[in-house]
C-alpha atoms as an extended CHARMM CRD file, in Angstrom:
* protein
*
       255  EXT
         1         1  UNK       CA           -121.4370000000       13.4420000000      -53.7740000000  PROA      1               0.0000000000
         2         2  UNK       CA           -121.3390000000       13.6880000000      -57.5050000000  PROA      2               0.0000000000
         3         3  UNK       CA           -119.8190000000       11.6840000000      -59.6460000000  PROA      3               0.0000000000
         4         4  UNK       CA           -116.4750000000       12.7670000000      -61.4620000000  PROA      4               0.0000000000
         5         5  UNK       CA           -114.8370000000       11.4150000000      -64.9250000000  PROA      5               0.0000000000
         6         6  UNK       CA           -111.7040000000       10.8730000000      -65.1480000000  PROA      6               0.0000000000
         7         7  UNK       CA           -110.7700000000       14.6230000000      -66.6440000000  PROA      7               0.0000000000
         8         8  UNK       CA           -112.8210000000       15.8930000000      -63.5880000000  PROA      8               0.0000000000
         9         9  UNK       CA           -116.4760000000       16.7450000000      -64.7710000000  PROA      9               0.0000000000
        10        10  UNK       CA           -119.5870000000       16.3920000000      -63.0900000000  PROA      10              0.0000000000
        11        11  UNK       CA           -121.5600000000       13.6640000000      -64.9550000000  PROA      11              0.0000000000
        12        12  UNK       CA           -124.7710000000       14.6760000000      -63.3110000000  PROA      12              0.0000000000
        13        13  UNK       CA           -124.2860000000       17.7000000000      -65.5950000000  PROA      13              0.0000000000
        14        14  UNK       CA           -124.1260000000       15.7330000000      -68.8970000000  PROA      14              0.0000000000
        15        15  UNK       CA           -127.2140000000       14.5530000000      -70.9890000000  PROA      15              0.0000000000
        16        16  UNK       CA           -126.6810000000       12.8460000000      -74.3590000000  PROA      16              0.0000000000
        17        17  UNK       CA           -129.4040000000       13.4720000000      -76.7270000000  PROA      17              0.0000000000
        18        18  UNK       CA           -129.8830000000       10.6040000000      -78.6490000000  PROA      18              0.0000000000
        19        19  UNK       CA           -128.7830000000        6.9750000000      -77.6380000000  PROA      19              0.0000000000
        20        20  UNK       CA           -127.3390000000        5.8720000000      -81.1090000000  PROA      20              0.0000000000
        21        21  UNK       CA           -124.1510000000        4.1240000000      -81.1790000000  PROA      21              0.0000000000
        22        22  UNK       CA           -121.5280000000        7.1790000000      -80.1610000000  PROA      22              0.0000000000
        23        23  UNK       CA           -124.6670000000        7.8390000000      -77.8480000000  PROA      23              0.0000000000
        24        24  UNK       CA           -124.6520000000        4.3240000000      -76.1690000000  PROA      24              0.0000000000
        25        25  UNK       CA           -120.6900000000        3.8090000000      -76.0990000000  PROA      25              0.0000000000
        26        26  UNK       CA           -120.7480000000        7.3990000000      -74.3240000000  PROA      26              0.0000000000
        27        27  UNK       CA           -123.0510000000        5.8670000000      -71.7510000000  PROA      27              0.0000000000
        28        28  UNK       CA           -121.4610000000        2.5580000000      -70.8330000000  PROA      28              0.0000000000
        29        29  UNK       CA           -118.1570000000        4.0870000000      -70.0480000000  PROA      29              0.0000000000
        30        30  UNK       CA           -119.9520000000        7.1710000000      -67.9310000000  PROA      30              0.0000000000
        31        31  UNK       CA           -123.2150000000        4.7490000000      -66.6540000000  PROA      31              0.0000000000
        32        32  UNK       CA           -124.0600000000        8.0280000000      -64.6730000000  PROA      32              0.0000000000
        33        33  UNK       CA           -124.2850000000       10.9360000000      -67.7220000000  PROA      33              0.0000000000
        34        34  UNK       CA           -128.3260000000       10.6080000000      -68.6920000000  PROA      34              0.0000000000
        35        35  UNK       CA           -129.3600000000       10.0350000000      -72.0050000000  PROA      35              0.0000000000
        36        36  UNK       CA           -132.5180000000       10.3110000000      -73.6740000000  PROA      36              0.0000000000
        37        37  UNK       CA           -134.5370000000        8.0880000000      -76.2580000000  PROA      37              0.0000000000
        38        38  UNK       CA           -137.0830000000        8.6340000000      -79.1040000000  PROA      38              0.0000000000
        39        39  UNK       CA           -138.8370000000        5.5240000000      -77.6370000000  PROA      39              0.0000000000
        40        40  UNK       CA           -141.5860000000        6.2400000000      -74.7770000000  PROA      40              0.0000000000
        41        41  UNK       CA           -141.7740000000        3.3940000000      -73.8740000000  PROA      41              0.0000000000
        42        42  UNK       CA           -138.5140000000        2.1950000000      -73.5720000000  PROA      42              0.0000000000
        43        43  UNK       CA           -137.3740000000       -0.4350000000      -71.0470000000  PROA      43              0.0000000000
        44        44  UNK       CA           -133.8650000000        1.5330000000      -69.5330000000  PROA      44              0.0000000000
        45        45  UNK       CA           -133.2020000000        4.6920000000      -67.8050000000  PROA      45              0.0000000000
        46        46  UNK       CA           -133.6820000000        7.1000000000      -70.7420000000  PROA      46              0.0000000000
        47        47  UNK       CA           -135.2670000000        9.8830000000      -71.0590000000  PROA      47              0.0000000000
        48        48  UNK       CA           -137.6730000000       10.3430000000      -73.6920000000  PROA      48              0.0000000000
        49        49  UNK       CA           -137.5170000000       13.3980000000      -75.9460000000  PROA      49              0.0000000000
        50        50  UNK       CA           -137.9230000000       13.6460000000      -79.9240000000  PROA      50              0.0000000000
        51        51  UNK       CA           -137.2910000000       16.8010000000      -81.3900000000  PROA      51              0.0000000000
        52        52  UNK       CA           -140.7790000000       17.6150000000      -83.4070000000  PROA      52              0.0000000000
        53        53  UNK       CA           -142.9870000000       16.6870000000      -80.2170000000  PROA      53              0.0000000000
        54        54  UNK       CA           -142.4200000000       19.8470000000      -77.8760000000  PROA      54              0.0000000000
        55        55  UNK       CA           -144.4740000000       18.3580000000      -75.3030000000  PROA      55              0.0000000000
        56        56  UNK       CA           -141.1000000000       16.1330000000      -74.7180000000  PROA      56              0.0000000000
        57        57  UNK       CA           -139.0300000000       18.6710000000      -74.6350000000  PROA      57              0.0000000000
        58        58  UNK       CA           -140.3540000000       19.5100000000      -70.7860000000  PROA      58              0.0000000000
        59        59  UNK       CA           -138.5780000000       15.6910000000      -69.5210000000  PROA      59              0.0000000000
        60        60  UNK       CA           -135.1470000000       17.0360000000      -70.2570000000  PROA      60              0.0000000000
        61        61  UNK       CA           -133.8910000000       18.1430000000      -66.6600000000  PROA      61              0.0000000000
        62        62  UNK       CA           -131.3020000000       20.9940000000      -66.2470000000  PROA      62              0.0000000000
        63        63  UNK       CA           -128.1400000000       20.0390000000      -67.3690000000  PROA      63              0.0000000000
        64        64  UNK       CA           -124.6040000000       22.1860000000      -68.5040000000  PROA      64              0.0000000000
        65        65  UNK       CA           -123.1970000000       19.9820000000      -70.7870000000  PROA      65              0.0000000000
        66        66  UNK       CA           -125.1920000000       18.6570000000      -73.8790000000  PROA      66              0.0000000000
        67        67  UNK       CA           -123.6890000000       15.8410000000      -76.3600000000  PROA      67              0.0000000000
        68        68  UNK       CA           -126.2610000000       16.3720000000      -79.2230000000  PROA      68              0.0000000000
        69        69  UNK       CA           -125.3530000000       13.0780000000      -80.9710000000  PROA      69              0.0000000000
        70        70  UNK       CA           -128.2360000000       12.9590000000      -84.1830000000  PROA      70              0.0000000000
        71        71  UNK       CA           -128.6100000000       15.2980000000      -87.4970000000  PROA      71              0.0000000000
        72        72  UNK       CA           -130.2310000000       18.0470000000      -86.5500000000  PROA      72              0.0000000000
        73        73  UNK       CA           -132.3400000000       18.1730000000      -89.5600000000  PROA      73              0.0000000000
        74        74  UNK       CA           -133.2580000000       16.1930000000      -92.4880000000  PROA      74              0.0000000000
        75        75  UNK       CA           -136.2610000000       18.5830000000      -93.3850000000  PROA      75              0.0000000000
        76        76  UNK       CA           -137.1920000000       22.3170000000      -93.7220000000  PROA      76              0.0000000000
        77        77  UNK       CA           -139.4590000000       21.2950000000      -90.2940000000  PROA      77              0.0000000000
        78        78  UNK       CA           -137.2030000000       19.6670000000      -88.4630000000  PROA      78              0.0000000000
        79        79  UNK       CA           -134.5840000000       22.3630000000      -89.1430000000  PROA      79              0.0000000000
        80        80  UNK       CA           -137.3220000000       24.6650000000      -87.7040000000  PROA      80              0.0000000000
        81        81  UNK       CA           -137.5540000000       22.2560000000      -84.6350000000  PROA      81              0.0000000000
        82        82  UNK       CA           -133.8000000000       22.3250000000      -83.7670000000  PROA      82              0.0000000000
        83        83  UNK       CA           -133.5960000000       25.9240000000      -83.8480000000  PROA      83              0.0000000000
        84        84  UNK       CA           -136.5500000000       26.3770000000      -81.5640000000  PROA      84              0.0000000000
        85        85  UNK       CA           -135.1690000000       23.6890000000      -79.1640000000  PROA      85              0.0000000000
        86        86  UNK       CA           -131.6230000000       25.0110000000      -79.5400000000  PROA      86              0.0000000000
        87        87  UNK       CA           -133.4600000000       28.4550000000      -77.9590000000  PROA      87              0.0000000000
        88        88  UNK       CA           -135.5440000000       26.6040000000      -75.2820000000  PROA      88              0.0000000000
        89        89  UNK       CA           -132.6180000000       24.7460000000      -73.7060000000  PROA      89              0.0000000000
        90        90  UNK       CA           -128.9520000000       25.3330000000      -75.3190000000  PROA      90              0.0000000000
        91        91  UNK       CA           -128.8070000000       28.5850000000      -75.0750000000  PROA      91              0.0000000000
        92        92  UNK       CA           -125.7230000000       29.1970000000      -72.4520000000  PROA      92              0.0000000000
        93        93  UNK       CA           -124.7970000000       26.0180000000      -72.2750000000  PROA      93              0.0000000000
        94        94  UNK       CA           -121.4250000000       23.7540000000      -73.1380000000  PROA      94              0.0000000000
        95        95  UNK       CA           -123.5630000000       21.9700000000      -76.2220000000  PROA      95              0.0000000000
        96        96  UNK       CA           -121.8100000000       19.5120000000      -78.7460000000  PROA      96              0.0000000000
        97        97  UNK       CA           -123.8170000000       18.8530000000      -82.0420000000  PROA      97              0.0000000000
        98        98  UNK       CA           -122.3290000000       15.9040000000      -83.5290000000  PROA      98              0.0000000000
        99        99  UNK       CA           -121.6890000000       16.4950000000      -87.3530000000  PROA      99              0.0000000000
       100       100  UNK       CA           -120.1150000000       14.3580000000      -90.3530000000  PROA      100             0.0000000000
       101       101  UNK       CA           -117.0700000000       14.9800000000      -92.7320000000  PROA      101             0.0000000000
       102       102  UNK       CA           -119.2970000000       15.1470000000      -95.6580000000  PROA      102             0.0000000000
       103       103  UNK       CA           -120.3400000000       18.8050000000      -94.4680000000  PROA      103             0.0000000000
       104       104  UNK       CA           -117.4480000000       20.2350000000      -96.4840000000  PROA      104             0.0000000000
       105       105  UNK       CA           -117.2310000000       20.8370000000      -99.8270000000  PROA      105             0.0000000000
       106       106  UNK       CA           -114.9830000000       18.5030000000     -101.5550000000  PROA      106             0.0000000000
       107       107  UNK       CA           -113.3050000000       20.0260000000     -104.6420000000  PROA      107             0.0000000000
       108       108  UNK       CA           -110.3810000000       18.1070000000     -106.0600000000  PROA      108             0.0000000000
       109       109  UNK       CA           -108.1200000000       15.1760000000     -105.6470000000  PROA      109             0.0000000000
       110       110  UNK       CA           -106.4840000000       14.2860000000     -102.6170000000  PROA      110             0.0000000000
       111       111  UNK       CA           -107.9530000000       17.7910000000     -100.9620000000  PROA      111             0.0000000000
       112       112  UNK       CA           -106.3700000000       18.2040000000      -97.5590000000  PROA      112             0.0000000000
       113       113  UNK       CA           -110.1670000000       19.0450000000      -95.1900000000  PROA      113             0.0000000000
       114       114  UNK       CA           -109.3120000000       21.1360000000      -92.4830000000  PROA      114             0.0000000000
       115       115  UNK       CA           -112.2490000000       23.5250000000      -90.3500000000  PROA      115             0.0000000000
       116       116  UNK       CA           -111.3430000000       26.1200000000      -92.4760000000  PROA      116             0.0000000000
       117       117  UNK       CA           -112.8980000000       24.3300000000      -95.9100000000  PROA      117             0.0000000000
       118       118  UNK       CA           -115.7490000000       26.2970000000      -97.2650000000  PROA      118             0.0000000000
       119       119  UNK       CA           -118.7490000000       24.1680000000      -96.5420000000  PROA      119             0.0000000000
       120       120  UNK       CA           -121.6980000000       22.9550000000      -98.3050000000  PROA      120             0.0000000000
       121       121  UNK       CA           -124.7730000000       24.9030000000      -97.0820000000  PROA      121             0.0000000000
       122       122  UNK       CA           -126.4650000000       23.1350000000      -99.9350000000  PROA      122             0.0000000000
       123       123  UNK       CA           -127.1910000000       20.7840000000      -97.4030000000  PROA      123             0.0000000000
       124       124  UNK       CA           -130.2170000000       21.5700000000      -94.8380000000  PROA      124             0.0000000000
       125       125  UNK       CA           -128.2650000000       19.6590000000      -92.1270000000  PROA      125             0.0000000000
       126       126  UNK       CA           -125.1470000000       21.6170000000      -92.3030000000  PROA      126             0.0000000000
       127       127  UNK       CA           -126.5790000000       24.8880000000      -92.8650000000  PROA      127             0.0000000000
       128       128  UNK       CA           -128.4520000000       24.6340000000      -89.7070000000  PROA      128             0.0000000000
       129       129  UNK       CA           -125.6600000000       23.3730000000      -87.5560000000  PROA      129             0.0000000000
       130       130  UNK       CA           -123.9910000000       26.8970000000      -89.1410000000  PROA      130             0.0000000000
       131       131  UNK       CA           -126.9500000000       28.7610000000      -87.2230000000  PROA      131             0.0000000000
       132       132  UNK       CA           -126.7350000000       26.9960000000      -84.2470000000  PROA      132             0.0000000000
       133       133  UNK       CA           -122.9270000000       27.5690000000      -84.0640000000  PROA      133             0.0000000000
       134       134  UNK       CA           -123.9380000000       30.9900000000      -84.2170000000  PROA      134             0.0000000000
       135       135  UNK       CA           -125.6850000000       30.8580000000      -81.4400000000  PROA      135             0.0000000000
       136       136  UNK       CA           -122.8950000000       28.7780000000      -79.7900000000  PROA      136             0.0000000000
       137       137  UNK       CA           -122.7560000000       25.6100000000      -80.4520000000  PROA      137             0.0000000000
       138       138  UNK       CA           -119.6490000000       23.3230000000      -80.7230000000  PROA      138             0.0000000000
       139       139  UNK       CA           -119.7410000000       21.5530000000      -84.1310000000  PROA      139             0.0000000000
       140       140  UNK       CA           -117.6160000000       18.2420000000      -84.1750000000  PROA      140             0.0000000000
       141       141  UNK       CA           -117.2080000000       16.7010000000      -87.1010000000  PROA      141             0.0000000000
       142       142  UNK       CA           -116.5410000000       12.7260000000      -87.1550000000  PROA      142             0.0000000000
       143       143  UNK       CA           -114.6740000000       10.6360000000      -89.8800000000  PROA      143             0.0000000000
       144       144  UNK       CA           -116.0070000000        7.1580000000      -90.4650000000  PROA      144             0.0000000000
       145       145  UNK       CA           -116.5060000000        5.2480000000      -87.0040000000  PROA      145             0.0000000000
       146       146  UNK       CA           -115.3800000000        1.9880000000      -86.2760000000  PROA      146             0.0000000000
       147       147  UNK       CA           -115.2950000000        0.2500000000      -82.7240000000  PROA      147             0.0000000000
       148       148  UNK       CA           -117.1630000000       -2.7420000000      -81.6930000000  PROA      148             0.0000000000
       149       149  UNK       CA           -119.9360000000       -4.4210000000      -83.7790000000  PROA      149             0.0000000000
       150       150  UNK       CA           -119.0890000000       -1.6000000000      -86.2120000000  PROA      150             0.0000000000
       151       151  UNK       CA           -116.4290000000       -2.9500000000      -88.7120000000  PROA      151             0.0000000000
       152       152  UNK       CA           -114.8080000000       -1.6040000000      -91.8840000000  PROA      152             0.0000000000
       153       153  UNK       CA           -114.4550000000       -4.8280000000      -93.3320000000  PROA      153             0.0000000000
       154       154  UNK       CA           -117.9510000000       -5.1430000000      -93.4140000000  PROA      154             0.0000000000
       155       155  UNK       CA           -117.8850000000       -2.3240000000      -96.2550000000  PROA      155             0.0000000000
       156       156  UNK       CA           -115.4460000000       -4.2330000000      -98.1690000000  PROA      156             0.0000000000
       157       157  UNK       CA           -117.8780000000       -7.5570000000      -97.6940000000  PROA      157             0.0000000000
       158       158  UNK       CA           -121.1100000000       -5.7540000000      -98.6660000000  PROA      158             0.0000000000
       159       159  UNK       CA           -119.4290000000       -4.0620000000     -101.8080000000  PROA      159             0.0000000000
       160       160  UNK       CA           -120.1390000000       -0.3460000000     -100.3830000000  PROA      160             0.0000000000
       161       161  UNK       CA           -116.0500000000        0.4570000000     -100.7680000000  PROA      161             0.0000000000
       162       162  UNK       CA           -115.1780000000       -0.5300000000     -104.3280000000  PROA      162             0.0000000000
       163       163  UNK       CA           -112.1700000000        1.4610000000     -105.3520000000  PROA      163             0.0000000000
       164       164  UNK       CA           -108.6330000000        0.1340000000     -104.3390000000  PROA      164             0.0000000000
       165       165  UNK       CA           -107.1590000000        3.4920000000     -104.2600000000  PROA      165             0.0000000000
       166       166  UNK       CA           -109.7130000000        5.1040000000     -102.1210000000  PROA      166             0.0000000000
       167       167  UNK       CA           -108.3320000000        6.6460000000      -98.8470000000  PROA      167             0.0000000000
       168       168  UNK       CA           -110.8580000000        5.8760000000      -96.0650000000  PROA      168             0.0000000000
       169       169  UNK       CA           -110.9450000000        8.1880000000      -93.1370000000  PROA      169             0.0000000000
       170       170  UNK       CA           -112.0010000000        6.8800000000      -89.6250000000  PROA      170             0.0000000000
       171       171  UNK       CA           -112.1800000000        7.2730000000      -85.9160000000  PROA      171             0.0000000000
       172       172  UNK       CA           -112.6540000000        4.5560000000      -83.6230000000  PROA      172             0.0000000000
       173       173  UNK       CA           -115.5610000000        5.5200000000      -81.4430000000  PROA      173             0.0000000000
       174       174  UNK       CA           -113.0760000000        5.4370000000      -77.6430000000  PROA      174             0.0000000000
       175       175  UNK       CA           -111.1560000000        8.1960000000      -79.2020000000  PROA      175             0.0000000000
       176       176  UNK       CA           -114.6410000000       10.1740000000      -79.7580000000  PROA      176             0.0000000000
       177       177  UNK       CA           -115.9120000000        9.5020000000      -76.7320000000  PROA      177             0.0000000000
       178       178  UNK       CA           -112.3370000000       10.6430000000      -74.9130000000  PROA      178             0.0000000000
       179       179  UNK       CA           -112.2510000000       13.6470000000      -77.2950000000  PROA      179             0.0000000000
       180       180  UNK       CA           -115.5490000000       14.5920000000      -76.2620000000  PROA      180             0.0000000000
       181       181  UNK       CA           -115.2090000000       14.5230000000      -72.5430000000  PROA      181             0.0000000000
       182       182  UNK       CA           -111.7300000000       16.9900000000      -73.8570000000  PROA      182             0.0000000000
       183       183  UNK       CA           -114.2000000000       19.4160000000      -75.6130000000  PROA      183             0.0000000000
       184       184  UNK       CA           -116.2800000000       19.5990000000      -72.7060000000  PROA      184             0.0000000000
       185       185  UNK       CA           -113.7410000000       20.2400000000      -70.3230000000  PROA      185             0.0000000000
       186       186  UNK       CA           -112.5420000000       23.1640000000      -72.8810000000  PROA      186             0.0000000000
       187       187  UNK       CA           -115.4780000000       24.0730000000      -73.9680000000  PROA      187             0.0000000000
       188       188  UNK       CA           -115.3380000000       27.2220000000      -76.2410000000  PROA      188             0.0000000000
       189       189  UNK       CA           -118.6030000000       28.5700000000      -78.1280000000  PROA      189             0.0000000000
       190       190  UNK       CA           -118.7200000000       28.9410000000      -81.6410000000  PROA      190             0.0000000000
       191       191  UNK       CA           -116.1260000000       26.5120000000      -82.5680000000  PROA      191             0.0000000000
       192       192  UNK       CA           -115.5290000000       23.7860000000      -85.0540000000  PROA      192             0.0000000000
       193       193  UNK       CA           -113.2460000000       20.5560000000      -84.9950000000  PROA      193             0.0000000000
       194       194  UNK       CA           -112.8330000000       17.5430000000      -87.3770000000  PROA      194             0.0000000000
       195       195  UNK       CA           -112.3580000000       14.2970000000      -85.3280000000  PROA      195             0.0000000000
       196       196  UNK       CA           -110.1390000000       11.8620000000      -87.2380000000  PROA      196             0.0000000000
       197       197  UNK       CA           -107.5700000000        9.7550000000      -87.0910000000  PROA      197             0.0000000000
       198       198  UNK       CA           -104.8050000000       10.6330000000      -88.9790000000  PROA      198             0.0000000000
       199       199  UNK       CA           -104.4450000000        7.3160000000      -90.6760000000  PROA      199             0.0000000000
       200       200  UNK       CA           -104.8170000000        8.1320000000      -94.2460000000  PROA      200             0.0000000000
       201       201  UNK       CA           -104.6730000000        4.1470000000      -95.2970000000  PROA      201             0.0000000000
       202       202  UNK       CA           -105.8020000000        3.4090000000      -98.9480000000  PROA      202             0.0000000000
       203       203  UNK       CA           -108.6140000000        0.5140000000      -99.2450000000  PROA      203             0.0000000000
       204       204  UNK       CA           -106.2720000000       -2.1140000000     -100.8680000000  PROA      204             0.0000000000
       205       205  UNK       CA           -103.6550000000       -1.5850000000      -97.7770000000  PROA      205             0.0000000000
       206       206  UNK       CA           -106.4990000000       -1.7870000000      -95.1910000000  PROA      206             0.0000000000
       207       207  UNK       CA           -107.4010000000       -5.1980000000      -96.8490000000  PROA      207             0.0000000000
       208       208  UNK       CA           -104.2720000000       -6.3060000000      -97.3310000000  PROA      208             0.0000000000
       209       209  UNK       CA           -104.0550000000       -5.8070000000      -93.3310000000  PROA      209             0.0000000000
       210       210  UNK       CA           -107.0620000000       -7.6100000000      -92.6760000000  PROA      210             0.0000000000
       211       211  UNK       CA           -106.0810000000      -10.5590000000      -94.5230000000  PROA      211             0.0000000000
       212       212  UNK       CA           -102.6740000000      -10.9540000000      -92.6130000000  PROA      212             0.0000000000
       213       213  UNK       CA           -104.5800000000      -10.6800000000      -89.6190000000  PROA      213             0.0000000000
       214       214  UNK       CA           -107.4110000000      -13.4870000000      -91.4110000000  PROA      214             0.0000000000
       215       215  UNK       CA           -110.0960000000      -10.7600000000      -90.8100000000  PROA      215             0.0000000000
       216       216  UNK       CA           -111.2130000000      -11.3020000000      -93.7300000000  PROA      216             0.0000000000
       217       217  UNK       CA           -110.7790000000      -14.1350000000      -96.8180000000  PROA      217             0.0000000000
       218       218  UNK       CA           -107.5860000000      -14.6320000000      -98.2610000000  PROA      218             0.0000000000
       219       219  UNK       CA           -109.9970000000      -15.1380000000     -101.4920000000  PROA      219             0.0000000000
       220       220  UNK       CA           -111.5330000000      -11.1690000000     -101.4680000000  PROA      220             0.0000000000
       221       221  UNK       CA           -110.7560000000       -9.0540000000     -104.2980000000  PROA      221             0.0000000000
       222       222  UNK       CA           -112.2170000000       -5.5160000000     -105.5610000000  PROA      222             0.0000000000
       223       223  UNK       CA           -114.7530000000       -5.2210000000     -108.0040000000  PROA      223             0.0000000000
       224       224  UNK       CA           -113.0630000000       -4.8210000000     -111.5490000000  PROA      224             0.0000000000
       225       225  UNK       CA           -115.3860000000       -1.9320000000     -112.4160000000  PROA      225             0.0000000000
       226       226  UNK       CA           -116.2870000000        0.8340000000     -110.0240000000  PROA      226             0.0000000000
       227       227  UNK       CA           -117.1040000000        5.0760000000     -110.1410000000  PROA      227             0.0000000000
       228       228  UNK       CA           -113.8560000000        6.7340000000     -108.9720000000  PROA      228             0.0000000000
       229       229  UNK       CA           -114.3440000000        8.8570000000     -106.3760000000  PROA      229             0.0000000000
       230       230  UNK       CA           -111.9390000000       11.8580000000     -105.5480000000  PROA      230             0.0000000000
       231       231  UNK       CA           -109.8510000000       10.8780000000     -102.4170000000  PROA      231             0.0000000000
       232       232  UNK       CA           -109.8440000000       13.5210000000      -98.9160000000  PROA      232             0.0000000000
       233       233  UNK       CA           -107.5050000000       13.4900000000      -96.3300000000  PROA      233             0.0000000000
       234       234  UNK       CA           -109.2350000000       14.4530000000      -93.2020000000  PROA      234             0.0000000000
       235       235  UNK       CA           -107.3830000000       16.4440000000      -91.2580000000  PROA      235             0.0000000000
       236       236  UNK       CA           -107.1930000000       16.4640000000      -86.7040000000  PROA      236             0.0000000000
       237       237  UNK       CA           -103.9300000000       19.1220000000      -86.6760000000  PROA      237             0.0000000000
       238       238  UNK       CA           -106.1900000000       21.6770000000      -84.8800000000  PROA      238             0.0000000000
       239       239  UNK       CA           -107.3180000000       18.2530000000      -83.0440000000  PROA      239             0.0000000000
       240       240  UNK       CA           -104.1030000000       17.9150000000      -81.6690000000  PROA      240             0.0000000000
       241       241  UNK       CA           -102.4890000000       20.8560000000      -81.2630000000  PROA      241             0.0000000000
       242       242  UNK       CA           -105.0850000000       23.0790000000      -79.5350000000  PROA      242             0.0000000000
       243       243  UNK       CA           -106.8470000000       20.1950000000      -77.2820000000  PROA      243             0.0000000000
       244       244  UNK       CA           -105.4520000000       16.6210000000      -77.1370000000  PROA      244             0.0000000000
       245       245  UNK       CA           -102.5190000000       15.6580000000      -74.6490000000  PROA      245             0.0000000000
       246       246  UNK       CA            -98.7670000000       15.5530000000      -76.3740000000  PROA      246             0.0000000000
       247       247  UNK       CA            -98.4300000000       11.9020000000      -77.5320000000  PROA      247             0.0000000000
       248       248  UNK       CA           -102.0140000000       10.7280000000      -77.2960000000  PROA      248             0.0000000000
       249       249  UNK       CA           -102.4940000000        7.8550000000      -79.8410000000  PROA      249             0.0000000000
       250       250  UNK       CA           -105.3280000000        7.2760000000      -81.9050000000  PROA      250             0.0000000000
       251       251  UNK       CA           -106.4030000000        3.7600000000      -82.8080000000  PROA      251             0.0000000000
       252       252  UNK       CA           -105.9810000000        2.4270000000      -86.0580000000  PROA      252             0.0000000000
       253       253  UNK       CA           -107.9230000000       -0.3410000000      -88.1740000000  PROA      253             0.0000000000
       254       254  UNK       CA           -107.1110000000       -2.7670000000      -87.9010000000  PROA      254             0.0000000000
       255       255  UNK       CA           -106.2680000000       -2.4450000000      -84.4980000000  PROA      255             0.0000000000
């Protein structure tokens, strides 16, 4: 008998392209979704399949529900790739493409990003998720992720967050891998959704958090100099109105 989850899909159904870190959390709470690897060698159950060697494009088995967890292009050839592979197997199908908040355009201070921000098609990444959207894919875009051995503070540490003032936008990866198993269930071609949080914490109060909580040292302070950046507030108002449960809580960092 096949497997269900706990919202009542068959995981037999599900293949996750791409075994990165939303890819692998995915898998270790549904051990029986397959997954698939750029690695042909490699020592677990995946599958292997890279997106510019068509020859691998024959291991993927039939399967209605596709988490498509990697960019989808980073060059004019792989952008060619993806839309050749969208045809050969997503065509019909309940197919996620993972995407980033950066896709929008960003055009003053404090801008509220919603799914209906123009976006910027300057980017070879975004303007091919547009076409495959067309076509029917489900475009999720993801805020920062946190979750284990994946830690904000670890920005702070390595000096990649520098402004005080910033607002950092996040989603711990449980909530994406819940929300995703919700868009699945729901499925609706064509669509777009931002997957955030909510939390719209400045850098200096996330900090301040972590040191009450002696995440990080009491001695830490922000660089004196920095380039300001304008500040976004992501938003997950379609999120939660149109898909998640009444109540549902996000996590928060620190948790």
């Amino acid at each position: 008998m096949v497997q269900r989850n706990e919202i009542g899909m068959g995981m037999s159904q599900t293949i996750v392209l791409g075994k990165g870190y939303v890819g692998t959390n995915y898998c270790k709470k549904f051990p029986n979704v397959l997954a698939t690897s750029r690695k042909s060698n490699s020592q677990d159950d995946t599958i292997y399949f890279e997106l510019t060697n068509k020859d691998s494009w024959k291991n993927l088995p039939v399967c209605e529900n596709i988490i498509w967890t990697f960019s989808v292009a980073e060059s004019e050839e792989e952008s060619q790739y993806a839309k050749e592979f969208f045809s050969y197997y997503c065509l019909n199908k309940k197919i996620l493409i993972l995407s980033t908040i950066s896709a929008y355009i960003h055009a003053y201070d404090n801008e509220i990003i919603d799914e209906n921000t123009p976006l910027d098609y300057a980017k070879l990444r975004i303007k091919t998720e547009e076409e495959l959207r067309l076509q029917g894919a489900y475009i999720v875009h993801l805020a920062g992720i946190f979750g284990p051995n994946r830690l904000p503070k670890n920005w702070f540490i390595q000096g990649r967050v520098q402004d005080p003032d910033g607002i950092i936008n996040l989603i711990h990866v449980d909530d994406i891998v819940y929300c995703i198993n919700i868009l699945l269930e729901k499925f609706k071609a064509k669509s777009r959704i931002n997957i955030c949080n909510g939390f719209y914490k400045k850098n200096s109060e996330v900090v301040n958090e972590l040191k009450e909580k002696k995440e990080i040292d009491l001695n830490f302070s922000f660089p004196t100099t920095y380039i300001k950046k304008m500040n976004k507030k992501v938003s997950n108002k379609k999120l939660q109105d149109e898909l998640l449960p009444d109540g549902y809580q996000f996590k928060s960092y620190p948790e």
